[in-house]
C-alpha positions as CSV (number, residue, x, y, z in Angstrom):
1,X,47.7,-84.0,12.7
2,X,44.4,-84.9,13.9
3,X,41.0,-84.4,12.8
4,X,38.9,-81.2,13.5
5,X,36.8,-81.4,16.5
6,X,33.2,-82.0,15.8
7,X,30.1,-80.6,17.3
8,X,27.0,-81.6,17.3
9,X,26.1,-78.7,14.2
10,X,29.4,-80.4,12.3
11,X,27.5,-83.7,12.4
12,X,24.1,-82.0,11.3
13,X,25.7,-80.1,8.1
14,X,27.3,-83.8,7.5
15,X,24.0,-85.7,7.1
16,X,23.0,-82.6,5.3
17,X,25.4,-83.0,3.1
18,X,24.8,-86.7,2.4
19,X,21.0,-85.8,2.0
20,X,22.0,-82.8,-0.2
21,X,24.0,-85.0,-2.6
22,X,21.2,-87.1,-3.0
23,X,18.1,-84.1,-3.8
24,X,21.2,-82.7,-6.3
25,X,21.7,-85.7,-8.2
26,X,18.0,-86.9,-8.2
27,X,17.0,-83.6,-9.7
28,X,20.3,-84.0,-12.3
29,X,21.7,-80.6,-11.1
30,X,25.1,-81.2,-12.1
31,X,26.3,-77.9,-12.2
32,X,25.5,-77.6,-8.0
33,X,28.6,-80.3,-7.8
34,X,31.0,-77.6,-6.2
35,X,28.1,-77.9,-2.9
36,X,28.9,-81.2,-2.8
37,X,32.6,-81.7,-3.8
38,X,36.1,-80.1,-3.3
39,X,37.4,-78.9,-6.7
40,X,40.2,-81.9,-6.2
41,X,37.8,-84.8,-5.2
42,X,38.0,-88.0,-5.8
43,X,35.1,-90.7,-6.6
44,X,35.4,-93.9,-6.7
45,X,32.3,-95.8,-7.9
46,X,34.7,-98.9,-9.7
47,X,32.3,-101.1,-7.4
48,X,29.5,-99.7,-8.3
49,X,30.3,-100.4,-12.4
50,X,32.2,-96.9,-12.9
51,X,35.4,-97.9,-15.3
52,X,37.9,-96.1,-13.1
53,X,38.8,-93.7,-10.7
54,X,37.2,-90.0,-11.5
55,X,39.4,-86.8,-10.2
56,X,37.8,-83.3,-9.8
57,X,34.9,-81.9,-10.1
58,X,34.4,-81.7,-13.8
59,X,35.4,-85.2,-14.6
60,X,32.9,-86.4,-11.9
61,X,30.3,-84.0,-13.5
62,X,30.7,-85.9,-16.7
63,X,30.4,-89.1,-15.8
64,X,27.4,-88.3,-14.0
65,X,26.0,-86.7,-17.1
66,X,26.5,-89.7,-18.9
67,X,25.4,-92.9,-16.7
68,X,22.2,-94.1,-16.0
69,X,20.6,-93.1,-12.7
70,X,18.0,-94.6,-10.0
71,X,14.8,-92.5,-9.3
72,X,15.9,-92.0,-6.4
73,X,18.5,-91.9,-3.5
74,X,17.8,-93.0,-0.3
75,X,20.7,-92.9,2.6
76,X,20.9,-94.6,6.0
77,X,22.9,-95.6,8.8
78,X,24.9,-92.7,8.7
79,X,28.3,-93.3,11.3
80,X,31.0,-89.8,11.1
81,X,34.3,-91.3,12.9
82,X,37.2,-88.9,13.2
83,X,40.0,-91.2,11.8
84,X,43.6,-89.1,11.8
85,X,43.1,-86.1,10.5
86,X,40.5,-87.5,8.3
87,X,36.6,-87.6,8.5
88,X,34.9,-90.5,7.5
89,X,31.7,-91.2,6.8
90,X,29.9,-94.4,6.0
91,X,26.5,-94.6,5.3
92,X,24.6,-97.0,3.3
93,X,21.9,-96.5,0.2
94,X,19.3,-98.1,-1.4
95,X,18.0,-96.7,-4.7
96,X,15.2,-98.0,-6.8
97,X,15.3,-98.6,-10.6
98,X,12.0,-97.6,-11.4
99,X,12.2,-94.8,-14.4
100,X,10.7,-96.0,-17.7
101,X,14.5,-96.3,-19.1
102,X,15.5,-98.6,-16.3
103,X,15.9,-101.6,-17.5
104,X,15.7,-104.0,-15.6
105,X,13.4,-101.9,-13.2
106,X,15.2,-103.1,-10.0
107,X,16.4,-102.2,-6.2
108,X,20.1,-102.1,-5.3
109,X,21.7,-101.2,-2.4
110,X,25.0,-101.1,-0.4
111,X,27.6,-98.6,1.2
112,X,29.0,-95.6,0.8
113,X,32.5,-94.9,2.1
114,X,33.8,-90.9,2.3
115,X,35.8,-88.8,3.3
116,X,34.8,-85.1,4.2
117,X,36.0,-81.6,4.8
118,X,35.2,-78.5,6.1
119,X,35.7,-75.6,3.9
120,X,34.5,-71.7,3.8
121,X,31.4,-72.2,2.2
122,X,30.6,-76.0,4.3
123,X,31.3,-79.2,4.5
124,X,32.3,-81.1,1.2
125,X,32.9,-84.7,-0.2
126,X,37.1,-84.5,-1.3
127,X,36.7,-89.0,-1.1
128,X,33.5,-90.4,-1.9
129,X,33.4,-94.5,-2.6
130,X,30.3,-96.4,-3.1
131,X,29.8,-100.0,-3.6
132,X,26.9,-102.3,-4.7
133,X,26.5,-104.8,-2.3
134,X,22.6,-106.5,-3.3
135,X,20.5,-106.1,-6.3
136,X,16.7,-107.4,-6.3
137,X,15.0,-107.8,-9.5
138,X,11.7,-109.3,-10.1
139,X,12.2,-112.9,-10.8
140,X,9.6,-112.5,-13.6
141,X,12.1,-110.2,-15.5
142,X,12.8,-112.4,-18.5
143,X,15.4,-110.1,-19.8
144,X,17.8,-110.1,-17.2
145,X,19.7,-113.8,-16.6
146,X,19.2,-115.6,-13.4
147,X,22.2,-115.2,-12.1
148,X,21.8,-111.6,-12.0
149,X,18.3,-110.9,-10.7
150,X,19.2,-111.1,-7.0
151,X,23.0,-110.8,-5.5
């Protein structure tokens, strides 16, 4: 099997998508997830801090009910390969820590790996991975330890 041939629109309503995920969980809409997810989706954000692998929709809802979240996400460099019969995505992020909960108040970035699908009502997220790859931290931020201001 290979993957679906992709137009140029396909690749638009991808970024959207990306972009969409990011207004939706900035704005803590969590019962929007089934615009952004297949019911069976997977999300694995174990290098991003998440204790394990989350399947479907509703266990990805509640763990995003329940962590702490930037103000904001930001997503860039966005590359859609056909791969098989798969569509992947990587993209990376950077999202700042800024909120008055935040502690420490901080930037982090790194990459998002996925894996998307087309369905009747759009494109959808059935693999999303994200991984921190750098953290800045003001250096004058006494409560977090050197070694983990900047990585």
């Amino acid at each position: 099997m290979t993957a679906p041939e992709l137009g140029a629109l396909d690749l638009l309503l991808i970024h959207q998508l990306l972009g969409h995920y990011g207004h939706v969980v900035d704005d803590a809409e969590w019962d929007r997830f089934e615009e952004l997810f297949t019911p069976d989706a997977v999300l694995d954000y174990t290098g991003a801090g998440a204790p394990a692998l989350l399947h479907g929709i509703e266990e990805i809802r509640t763990f995003f009910r329940e962590v702490q979240h930037p103000s904001a996400h930001h997503v860039v460099n966005i590359v859609v390969t056909p791969v098989g019969d798969e569509i992947r995505v990587r993209s990376k992020f950077f999202v700042p820590y800024t909120r008055e909960h935040s502690v420490p108040k901080r930037w982090k970035g790194g990459t998002y790996d996925d894996v998307v699908v087309p369905t009747d009502a759009g494109w959808r997220f059935a693999f999303r991975n994200c991984t921190a790859r750098w953290q800045f931290t003001a250096d004058d931020d006494e409560s977090v330890p050197p070694h983990r201001r900047t990585w």
